[in-house]
BAGU-627150 format. One record per residue (C-alpha): residue in one letter; x, y, z. Coordinates in steps of 0.05 Angstrom, whole numbers. Layout:
N
+----+--------+--------+--------+
! aa !      X !      Y !      Z !
+----+--------+--------+--------+
!  A !      X !      Y !      Z !
...
+----+--------+--------+--------+
//
This chain:
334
+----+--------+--------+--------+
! aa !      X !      Y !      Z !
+----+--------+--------+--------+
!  X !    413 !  -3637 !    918 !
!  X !    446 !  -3697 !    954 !
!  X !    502 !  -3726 !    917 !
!  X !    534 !  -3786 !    928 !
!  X !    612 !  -3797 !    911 !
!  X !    635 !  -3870 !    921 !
!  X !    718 !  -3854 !    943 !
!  X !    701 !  -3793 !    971 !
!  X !    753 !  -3798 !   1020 !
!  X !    801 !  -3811 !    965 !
!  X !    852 !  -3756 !    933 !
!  X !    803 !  -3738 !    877 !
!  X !    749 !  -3760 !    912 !
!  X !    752 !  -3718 !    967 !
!  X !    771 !  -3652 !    923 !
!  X !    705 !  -3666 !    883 !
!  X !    665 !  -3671 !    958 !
!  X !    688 !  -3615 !    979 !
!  X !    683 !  -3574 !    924 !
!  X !    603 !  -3591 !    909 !
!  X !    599 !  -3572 !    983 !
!  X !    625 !  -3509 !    973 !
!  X !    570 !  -3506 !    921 !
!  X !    510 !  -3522 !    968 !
!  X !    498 !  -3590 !    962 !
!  X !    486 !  -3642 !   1005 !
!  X !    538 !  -3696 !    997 !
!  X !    559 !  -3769 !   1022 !
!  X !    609 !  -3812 !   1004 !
!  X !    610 !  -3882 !   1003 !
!  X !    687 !  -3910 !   1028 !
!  X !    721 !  -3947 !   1081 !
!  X !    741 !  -3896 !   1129 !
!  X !    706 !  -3855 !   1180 !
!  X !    740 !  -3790 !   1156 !
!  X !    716 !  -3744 !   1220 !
!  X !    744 !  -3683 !   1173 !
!  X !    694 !  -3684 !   1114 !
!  X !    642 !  -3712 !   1182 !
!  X !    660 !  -3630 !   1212 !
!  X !    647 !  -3596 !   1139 !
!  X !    574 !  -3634 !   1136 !
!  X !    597 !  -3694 !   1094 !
!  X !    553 !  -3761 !   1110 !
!  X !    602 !  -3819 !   1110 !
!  X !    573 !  -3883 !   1096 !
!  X !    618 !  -3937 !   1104 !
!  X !    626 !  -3991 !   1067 !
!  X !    643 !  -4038 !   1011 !
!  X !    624 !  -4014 !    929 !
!  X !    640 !  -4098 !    921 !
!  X !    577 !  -4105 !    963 !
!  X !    511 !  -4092 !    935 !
!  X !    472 !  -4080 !    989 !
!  X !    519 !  -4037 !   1014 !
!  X !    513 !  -3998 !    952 !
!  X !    435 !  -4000 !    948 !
!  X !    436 !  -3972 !   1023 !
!  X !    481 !  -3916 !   1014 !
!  X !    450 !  -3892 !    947 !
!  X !    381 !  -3888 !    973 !
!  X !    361 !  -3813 !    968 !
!  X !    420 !  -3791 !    924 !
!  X !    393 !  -3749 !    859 !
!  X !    472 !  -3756 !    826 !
!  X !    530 !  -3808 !    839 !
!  X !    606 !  -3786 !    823 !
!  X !    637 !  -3857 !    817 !
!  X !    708 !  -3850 !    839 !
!  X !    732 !  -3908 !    881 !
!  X !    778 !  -3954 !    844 !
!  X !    828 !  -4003 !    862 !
!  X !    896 !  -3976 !    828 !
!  X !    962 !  -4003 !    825 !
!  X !    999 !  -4064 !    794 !
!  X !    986 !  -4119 !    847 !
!  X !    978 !  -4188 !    819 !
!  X !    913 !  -4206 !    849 !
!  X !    853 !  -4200 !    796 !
!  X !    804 !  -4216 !    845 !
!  X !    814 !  -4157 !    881 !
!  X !    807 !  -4109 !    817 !
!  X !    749 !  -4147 !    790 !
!  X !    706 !  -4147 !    850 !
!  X !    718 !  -4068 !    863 !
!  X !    735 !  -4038 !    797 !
!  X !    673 !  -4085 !    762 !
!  X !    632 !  -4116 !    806 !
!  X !    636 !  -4044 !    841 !
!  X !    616 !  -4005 !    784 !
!  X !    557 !  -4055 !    762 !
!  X !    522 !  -4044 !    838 !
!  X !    531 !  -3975 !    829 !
!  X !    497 !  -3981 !    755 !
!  X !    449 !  -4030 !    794 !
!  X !    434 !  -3976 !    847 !
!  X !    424 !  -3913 !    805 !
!  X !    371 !  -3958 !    771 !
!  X !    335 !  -3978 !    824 !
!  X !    337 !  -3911 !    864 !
!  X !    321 !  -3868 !    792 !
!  X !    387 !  -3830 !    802 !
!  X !    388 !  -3800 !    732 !
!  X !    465 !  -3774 !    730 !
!  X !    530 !  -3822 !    750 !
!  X !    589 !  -3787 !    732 !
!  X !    651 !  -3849 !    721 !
!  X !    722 !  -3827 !    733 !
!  X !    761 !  -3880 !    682 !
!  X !    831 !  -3880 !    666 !
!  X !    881 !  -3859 !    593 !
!  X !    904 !  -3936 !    611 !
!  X !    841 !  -3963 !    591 !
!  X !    870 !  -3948 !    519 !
!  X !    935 !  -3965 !    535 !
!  X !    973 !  -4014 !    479 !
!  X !   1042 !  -4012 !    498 !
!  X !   1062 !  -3956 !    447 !
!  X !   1074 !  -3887 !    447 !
!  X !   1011 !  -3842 !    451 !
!  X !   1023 !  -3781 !    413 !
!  X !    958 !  -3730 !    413 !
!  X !    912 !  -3793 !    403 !
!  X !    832 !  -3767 !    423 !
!  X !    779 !  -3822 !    447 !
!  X !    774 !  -3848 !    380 !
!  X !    835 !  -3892 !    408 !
!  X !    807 !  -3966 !    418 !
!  X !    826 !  -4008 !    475 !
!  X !    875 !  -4047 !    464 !
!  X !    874 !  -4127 !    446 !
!  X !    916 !  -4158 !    502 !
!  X !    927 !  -4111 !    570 !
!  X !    984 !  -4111 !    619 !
!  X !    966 !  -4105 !    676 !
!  X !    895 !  -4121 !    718 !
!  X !    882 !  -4046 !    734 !
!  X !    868 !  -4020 !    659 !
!  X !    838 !  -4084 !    640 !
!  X !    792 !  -4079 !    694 !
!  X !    780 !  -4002 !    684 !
!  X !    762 !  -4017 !    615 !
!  X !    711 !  -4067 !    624 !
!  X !    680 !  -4022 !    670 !
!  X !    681 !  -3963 !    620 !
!  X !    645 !  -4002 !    582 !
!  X !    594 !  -4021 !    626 !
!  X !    580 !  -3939 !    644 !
!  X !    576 !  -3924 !    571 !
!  X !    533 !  -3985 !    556 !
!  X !    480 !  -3960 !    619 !
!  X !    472 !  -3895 !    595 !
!  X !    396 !  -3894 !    572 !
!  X !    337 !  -3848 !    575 !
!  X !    338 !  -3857 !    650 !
!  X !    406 !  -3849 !    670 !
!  X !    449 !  -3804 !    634 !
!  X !    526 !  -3826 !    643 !
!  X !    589 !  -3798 !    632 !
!  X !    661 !  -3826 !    633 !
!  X !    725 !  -3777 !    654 !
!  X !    800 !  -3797 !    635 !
!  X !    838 !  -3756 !    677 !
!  X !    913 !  -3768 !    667 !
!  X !    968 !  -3768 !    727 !
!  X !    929 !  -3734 !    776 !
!  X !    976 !  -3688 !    822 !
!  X !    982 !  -3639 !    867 !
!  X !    981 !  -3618 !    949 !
!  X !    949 !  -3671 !    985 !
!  X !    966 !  -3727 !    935 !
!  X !    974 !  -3799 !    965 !
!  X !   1000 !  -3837 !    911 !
!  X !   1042 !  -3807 !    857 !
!  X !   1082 !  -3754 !    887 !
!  X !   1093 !  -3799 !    953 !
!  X !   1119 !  -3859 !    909 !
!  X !   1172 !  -3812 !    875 !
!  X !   1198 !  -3772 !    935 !
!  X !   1207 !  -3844 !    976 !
!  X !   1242 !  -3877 !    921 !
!  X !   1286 !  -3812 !    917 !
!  X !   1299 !  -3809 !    988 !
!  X !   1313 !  -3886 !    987 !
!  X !   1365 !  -3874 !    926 !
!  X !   1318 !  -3919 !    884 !
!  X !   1288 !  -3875 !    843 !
!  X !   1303 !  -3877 !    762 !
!  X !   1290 !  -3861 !    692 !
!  X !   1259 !  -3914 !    652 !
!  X !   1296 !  -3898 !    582 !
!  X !   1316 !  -3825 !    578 !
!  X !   1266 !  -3791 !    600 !
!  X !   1253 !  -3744 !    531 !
!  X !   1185 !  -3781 !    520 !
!  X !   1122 !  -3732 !    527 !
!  X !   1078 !  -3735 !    585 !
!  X !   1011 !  -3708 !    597 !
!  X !    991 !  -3694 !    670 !
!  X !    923 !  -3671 !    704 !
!  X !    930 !  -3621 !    769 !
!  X !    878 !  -3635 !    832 !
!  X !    839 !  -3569 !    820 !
!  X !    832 !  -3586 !    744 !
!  X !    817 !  -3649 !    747 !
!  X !    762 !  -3635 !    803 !
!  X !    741 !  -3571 !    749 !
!  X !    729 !  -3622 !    702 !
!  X !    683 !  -3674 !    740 !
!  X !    639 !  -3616 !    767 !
!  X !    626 !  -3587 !    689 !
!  X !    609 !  -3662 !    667 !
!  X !    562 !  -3657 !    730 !
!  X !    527 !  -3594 !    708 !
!  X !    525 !  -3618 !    632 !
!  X !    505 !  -3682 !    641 !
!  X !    426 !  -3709 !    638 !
!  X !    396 !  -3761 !    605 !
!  X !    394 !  -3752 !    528 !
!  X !    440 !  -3690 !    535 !
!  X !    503 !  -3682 !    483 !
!  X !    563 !  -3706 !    541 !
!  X !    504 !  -3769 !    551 !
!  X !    541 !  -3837 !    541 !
!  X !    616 !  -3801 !    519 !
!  X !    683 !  -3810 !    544 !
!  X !    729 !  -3749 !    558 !
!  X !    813 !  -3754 !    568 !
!  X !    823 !  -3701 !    622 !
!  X !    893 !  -3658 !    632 !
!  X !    931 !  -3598 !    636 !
!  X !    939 !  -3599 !    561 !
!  X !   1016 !  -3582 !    578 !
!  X !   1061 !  -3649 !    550 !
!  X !   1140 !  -3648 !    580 !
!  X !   1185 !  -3693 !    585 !
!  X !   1183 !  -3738 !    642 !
!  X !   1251 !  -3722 !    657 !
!  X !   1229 !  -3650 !    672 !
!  X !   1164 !  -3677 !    708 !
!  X !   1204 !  -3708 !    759 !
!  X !   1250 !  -3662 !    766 !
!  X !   1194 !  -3598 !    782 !
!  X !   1171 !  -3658 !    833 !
!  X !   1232 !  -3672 !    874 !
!  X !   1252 !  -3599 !    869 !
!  X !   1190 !  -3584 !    907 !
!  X !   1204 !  -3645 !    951 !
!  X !   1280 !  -3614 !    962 !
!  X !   1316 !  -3669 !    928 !
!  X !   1362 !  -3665 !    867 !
!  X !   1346 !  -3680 !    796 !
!  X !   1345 !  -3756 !    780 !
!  X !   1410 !  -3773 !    735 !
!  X !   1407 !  -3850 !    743 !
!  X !   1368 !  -3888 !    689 !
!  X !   1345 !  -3964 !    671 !
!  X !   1347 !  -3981 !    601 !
!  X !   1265 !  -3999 !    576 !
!  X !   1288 !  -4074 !    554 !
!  X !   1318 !  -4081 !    620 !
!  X !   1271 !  -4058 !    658 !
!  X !   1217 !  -4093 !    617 !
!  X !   1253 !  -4155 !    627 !
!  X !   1259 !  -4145 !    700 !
!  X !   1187 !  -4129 !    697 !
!  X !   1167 !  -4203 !    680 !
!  X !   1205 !  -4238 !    719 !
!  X !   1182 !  -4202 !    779 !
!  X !   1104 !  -4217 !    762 !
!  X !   1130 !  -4279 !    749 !
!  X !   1160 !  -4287 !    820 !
!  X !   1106 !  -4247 !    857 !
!  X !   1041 !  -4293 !    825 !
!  X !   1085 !  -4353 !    843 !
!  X !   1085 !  -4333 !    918 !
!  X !   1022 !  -4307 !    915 !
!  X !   1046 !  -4248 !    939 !
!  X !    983 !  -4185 !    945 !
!  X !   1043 !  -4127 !    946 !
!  X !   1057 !  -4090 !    891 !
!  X !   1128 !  -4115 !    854 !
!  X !   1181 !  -4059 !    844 !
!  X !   1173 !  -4062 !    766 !
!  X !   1128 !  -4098 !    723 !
!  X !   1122 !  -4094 !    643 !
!  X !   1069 !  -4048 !    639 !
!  X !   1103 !  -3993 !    688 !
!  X !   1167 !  -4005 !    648 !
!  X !   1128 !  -3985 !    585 !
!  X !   1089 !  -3945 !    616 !
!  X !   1145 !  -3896 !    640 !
!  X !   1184 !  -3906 !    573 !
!  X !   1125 !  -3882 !    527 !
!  X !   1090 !  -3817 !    504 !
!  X !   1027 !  -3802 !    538 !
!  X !    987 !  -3737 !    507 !
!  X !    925 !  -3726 !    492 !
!  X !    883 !  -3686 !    447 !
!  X !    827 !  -3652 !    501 !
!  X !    790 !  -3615 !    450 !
!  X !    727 !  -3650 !    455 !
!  X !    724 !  -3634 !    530 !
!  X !    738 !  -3563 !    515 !
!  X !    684 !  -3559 !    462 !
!  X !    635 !  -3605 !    503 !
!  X !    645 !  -3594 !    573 !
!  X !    673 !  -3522 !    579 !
!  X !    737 !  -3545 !    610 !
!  X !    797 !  -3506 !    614 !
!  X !    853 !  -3514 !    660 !
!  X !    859 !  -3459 !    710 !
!  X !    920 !  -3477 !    746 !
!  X !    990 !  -3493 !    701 !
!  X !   1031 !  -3534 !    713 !
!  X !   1079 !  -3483 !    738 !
!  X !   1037 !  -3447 !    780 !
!  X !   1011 !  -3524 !    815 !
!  X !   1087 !  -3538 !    819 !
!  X !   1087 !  -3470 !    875 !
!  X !   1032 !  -3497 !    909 !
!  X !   1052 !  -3565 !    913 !
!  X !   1132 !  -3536 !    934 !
!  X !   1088 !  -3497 !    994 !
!  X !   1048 !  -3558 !   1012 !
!  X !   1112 !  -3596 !   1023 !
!  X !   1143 !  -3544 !   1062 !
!  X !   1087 !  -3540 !   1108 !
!  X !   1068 !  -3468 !   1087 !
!  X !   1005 !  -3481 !   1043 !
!  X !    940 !  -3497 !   1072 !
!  X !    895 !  -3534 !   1022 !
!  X !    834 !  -3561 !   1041 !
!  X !    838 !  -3613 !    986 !
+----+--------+--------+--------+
//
């Protein structure tokens, strides 16, 4: 089967190419880069734009299955450039699987979409999305939830992931951001650092895609349903950080930022930064203030019951790998 993932070059992206290699298929992803590593394993790279839709038509053509994983992420204060990928990107793709009679597109979403500014405490997706968003990324994630759920028809059976804090070796976002800011002495607690997080390693999160694959079909019981995805292992973020820059080979973080200065902060920087017109992300904005003050757990049952999911690596034992990685002693592929 050929099987198209859109990000595929990406840090989840690239673990779910690799993987449905391993398995036999044919796949090609649809990104920016050339990528001559996935090129040596047999990967196709199409390059190109998911904003464009005959970029999207082209590179779909022959695909049986699409894994949708390219997103724009971040806090930057330019809508356009969320709308047009995270939207206008996942309508072509919608658009494409139509018109090509793909019958499976499996949506990696986001736990922000449903996101109100308040703790999260064991909440499933019966959660609703919230009235008024924070920030461009989960408002533009949720709109384009909504558009996978809304395609999924007898023709094209969809299915939308929410993996949580994805994180492991290989990373290029999360674990990067934390050990610079450490090494810079900039790093801090938002609050004190007791509130519960839940967080998604690479392997699991990959794990998880690849069952909604094999489940998934038009009319089937996944068909049209939203998952939250993670280790199903809350700590504190305090303790999250910590396992991180241990394996990084810094010291604990001690400093900390009260939330309602930090919030304050926040605005006045997205304030400053839309004023200038400035595209780079600011240092703090109101929904990362909250967002790193506030409980974030989820109750995975329904992936467990629906999907078969389990997490195979713990935290503890993706902490090792990740301490290896970092050290230059681990080879991972992903």
């Amino acid at each position: 089967m050929k099987i198209m993932v859109t990000g595929g070059g990406g840090f989840l992206g690239k673990g779910i190419t690799l993987r449905l290699s391993e398995m036999g298929h044919k796949v090609k992803i649809l990104a920016r880069g050339e990528y001559p590593n996935l090129k040596e394993k047999g990967v196709e790279v199409h390059r190109g734009d998911i904003s464009d839709e005959k970029q999207v038509l082209s590179a779909l053509e022959g695909c049986s299955a699409v894994f949708h994983v390219a997103s724009k992420p971040g806090v930057s204060m330019d809508y356009s450039e969320y709308y047009n990928t995270n939207v206008k990107g996942t309508e072509n793709i919608i658009k494409a699987c139509l018109h090509h009679k793909i019958d499976k597109l499996i949506y990696t979403s986001s736990p922000s979409v449903v996101f109100d500014g308040k703790d999260q405490k064991g909440v499933d997706e019966s959660c609703p999305y919230p009235e008024k968003f924070l920030a461009y990324y989960p408002q533009t994630k949720a709109l384009a939830e909504q558009m996978v759920i809304k395609a999924n028809s007898p023709q094209l059976g969809t299915v939308s992931l929410r993996p949580h804090l994805i994180w492991g070796p290989g990373d290029n976002h999360l674990i990067p951001r934390i050990l610079d800011r450490a090494g810079s002495g900039r790093l801090r607690l938002v609050g004190d650092g007791k509130n519960l997080v839940d967080t998604v390693y690479i392997d699991n999160a990959v794990s998880a895609h690849i069952l909604a694959f094999e489940k998934l079909s038009p009319g089937s019981p996944v068909s049209g349903k939203v998952y939250f995805i993670t280790n199903d292992e809350p700590l504190e973020v305090k303790k999250i950080m910590d396992m991180i820059l241990d394996a990084g080979g810094f010291p604990p973080v001690n400093k900390k930022i009260p939330v309602g200065i930090a919030y304050a902060v926040g605005g006045i920087l997205e304030v400053i930064y839309s004023l200038l017109k400035k595209k780079e992300e600011p240092l703090m904005t109101r929904f990362v203030a909250l967002e790193l003050s506030q409980s974030h757990w989820f109750d995975i049952t329904a992936a467990k019951r629906d999907l078969g999911y389990s997490p195979s690596v713990s935290i503890a034992e993706g902490m090792k790998r990740l301490k290896k990685h970092l050290q230059g002693g681990y080879s991972n592929s992903k």
